[in-house]
C-alpha positions in Angstrom: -40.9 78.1 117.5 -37.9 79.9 119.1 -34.4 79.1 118.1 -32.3 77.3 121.2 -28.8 77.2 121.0 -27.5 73.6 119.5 -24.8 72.5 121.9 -21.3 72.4 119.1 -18.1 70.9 119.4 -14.8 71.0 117.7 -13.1 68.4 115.9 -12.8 66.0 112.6 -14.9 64.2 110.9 -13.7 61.3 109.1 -15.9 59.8 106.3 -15.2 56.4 104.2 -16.6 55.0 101.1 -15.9 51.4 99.3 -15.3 52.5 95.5 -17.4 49.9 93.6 -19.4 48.4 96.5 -23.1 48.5 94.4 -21.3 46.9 91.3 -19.8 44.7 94.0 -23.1 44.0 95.5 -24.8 43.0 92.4 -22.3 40.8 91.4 -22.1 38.7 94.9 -25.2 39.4 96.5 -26.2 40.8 99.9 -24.7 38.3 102.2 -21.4 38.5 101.1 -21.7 42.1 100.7 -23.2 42.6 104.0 -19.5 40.9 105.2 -17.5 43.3 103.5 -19.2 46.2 105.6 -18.9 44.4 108.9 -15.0 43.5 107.6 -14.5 47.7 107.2 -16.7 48.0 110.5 -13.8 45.9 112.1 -11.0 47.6 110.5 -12.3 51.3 111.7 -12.8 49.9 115.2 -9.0 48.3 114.9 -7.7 51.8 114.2 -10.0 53.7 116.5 -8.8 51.5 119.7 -5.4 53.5 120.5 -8.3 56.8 119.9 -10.1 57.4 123.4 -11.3 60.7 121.8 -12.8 58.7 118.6 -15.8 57.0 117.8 -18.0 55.7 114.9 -21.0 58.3 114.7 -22.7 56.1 112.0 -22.8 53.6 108.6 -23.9 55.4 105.9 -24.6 52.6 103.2 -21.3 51.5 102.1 -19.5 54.2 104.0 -18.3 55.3 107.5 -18.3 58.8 109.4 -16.1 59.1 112.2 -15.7 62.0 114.5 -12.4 62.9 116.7 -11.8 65.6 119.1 -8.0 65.8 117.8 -7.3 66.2 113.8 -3.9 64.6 114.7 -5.6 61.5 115.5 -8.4 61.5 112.6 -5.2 61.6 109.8 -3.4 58.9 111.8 -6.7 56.6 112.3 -7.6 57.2 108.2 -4.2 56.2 107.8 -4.0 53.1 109.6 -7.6 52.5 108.4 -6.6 52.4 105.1 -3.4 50.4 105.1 -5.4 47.4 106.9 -7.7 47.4 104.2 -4.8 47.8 101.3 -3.2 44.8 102.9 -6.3 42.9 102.7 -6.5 43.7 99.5 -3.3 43.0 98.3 -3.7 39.4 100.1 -7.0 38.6 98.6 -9.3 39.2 101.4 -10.6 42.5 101.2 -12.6 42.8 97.1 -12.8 47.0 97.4 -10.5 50.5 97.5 -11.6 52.2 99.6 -11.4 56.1 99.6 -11.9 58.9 102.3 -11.8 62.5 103.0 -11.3 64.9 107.0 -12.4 68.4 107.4 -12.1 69.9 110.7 -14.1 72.9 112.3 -16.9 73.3 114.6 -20.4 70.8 114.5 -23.5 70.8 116.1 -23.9 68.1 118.5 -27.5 66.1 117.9 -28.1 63.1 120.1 -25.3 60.5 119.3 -25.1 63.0 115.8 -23.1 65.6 114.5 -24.5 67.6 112.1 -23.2 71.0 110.3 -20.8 72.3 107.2 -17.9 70.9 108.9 -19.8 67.8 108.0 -21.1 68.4 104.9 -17.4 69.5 103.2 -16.1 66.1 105.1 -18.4 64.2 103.0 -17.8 65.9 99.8 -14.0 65.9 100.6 -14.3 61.9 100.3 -16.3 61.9 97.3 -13.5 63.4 95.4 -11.0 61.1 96.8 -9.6 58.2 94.4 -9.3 54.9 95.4 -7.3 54.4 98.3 -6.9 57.8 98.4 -6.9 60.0 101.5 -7.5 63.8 101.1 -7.9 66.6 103.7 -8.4 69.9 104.2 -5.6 72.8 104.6 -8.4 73.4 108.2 -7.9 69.7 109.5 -3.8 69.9 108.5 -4.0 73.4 110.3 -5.9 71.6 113.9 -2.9 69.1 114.1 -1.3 69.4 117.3 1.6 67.8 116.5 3.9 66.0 114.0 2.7 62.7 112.5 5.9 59.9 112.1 5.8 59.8 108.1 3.2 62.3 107.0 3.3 63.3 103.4 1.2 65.7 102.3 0.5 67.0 98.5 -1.3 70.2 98.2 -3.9 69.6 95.6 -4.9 73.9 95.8 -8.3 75.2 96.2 -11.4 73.1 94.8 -15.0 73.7 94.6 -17.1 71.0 96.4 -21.0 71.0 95.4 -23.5 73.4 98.2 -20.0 75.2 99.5 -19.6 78.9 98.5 -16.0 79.0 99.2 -13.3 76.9 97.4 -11.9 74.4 99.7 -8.2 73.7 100.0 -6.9 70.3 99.9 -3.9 67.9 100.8 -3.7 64.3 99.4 -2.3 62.6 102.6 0.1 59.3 103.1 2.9 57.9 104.8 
């Protein structure tokens, strides 16, 4: 078998995750637990409309990934993203926190899929988020073109994430 070059592209990925969504599920059942993931669908594809360069790649269970051309744009989409879904919250109609994590670097385009470590430290970048927390890496802060109306960012400092030799550095991110 001879190696062919994998088309790659630059950018962010954006994952999600609904903290408590199998305790959830087993308390409500699948229907209604089925209508909180199409109620997050609807939420991502609210703050991915003003994002030509953005797109939902796929659901992962309870989760999201995203992927965006500009970094910029992934920060200010999670951010958007997750205040919807705080709001809902707040006013009763949203049950879960959710919690989320960009990296930024090179991918390997497969199909409708990207695939790669850029990937793989996005996803382990929203596993160690909080709930409705947003955390980021020092790489996707780096690949922001420009300034963000009412970005605060908190270094967290370098952390190991699980399969990644080097320590990653992280920012927790909000308005």
């Amino acid at each position: 078998m001879s190696a062919v070059a994998a088309p790659t592209r630059v950018g962010a990925v954006l994952f999600t995750d609904l903290v408590g969504f199998t305790e959830f599920n087993d308390a409500v059942g699948d229907a209604k637990a089925v209508g909180v993931l199409d109620a997050q669908a609807e939420y991502a594809s609210d703050a991915l409309r003003q994002h030509s360069d953005a797109r939902v790649v796929k659901e992962l269970g309870d989760g999201l990934m995203l992927w965006f051309t500009d970094a910029g744009a992934a920060i200010t989409a999670a951010l958007e993203l997750m205040e919807s879904i705080e709001t809902a919250r707040r006013a009763g109609s949203f049950p879960l926190a959710i919690r989320m994590g960009i990296h930024h670097g090179e991918a390997v385009a497969r199909g409708s899929d990207v695939v790669g470590q850029t990937v793989n430290i996005a996803a382990r970048i929203s596993d160690l988020a909080g709930p409705g927390e947003l955390l980021i890496s020092d790489d996707a802060l780096a690949a922001v073109l420009g300034n963000i109306a009412g970005l605060h960012c908190a270094p967290i400092g370098p952390v190991r994430v699980k399969g990644v030799s080097e320590p990653v550095w992280l920012q927790r991110v909000g308005r």
